[in-house]
C-alpha positions as a printed Julia matrix, in Angstrom:
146×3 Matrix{Float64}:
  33.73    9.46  14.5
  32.15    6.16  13.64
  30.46    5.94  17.3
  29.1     9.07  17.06
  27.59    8.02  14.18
  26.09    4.91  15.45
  25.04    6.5   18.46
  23.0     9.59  16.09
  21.88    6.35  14.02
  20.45    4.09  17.14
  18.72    7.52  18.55
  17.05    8.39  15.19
  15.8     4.41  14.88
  14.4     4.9   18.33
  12.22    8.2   17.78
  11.11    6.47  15.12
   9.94    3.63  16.77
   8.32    5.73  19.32
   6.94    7.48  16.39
   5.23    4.21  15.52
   3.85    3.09  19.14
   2.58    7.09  19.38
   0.99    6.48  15.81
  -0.47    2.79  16.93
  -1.66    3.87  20.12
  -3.44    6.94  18.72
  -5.43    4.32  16.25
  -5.71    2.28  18.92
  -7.58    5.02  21.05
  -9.65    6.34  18.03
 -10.97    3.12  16.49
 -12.28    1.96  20.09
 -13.45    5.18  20.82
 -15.61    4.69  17.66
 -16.51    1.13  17.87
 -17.62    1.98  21.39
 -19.94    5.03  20.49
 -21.48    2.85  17.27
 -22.04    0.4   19.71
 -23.65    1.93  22.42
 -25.83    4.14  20.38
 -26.76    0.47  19.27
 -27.12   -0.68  23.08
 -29.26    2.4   23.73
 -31.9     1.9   20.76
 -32.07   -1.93  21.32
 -33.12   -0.43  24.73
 -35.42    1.84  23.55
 -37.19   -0.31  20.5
 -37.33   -3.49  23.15
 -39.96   -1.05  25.25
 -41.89   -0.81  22.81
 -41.7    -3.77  21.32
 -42.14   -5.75  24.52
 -45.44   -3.22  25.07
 -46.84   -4.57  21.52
 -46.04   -8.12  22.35
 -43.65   -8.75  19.56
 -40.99  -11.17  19.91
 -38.06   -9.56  20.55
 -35.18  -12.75  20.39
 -33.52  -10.8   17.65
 -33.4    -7.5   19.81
 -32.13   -9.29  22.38
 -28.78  -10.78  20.47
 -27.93   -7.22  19.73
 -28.79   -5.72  22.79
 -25.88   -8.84  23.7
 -23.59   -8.5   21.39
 -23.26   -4.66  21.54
 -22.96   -4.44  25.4
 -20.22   -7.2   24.8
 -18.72   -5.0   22.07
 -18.46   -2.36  24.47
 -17.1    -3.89  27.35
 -14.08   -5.39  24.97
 -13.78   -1.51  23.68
 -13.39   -0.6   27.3
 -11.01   -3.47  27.55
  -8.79   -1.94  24.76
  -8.85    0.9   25.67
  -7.53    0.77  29.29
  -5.0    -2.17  27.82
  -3.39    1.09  25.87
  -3.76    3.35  28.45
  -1.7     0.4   30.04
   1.13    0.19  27.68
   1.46    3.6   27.51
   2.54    3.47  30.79
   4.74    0.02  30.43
   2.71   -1.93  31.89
   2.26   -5.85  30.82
  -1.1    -5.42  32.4
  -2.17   -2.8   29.39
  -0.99   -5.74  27.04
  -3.62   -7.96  28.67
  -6.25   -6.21  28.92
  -5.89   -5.01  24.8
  -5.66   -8.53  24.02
  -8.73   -9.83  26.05
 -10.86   -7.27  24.49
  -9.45   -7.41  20.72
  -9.86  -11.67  20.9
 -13.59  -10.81  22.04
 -14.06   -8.48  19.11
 -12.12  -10.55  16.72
 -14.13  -13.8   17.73
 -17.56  -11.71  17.51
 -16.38  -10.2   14.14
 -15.7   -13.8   12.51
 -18.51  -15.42  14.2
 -20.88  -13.02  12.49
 -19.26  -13.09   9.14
 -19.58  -17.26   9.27
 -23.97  -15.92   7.97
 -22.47  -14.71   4.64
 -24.27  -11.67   4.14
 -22.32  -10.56   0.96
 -20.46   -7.82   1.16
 -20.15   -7.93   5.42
 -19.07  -11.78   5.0
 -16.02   -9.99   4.04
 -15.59   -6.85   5.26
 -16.0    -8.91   8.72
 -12.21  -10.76   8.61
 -10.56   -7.84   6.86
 -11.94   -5.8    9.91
 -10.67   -8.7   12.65
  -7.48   -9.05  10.46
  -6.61   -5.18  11.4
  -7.21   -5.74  15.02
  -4.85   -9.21  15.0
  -2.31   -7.19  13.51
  -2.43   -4.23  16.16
  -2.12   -7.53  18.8
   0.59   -8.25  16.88
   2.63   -5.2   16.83
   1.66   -4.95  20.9
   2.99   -8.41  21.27
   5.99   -7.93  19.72
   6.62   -4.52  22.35
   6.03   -7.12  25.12
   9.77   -7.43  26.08
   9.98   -3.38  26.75
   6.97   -3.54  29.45
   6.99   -4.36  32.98
């Protein structure tokens, strides 16, 4: 009787741990997905307002850091995106790749916030101190990928 009961008890702890990778993953998927689509409507109107802006002669340095920093953005997005896809499947690869592209994002996100703009001098590390704790949890599923 008492092994059946462990063995009822050791299935239930792993749905719920599946429940919790499903849950991560899913965040994982639609906070990239966002960061990605803020970010390239950002590429594409740095695009856009350059044009002009090059056609007027103004000095477009500024436009050019975004147009930089939000291709970047999206590239570590991808990155994050393919890592879960990755570890989805069990791969070590997927872990990789998620942690390439969160470092770039985390690095980007506390390199901005070092300007002190009030409020987004903040918000800037409690945004990179979500994504550090999603590399976190990923790290710690490291031993159950391939």
């Amino acid at each position: 009787m008492s092994n059946t009961n462990e063995t009822i008890d050791a299935i239930a702890t792993q749905k719920e741990k599946q429940r919790t990778f499903q849950s991560f993953t899913m965040l994982s998927y639609i906070g990239n997905a966002v960061w990605g689509i803020l970010f390239l409507i950002l590429f594409i109107g740095c695009i856009i307002n350059g044009e002009a802006m090059l056609k007027d002669g103004e000095d477009t340095s500024r436009l050019t850091f975004y147009l930089i920093a939000s291709a970047v953005i999206l590239i570590s997005c991808i990155f994050c995106i393919i890592g879960v896809m990755g570890m989805k499947r069990g791969r070590k690869k997927g872990f990789k790749n998620y942690a390439i592209g969160s470092v770039i994002w985390v690095l980007l996100l506390f390199y901005d916030s070092t300007f002190g703009r009030g409020t987004y001098g903040m918000l800037f590390p409690i945004i990179a101190s979500v994504s550090i704790v999603f590399v976190i949890y990923y790290a710690l599923r490291l031993p159950k990928l391939t």
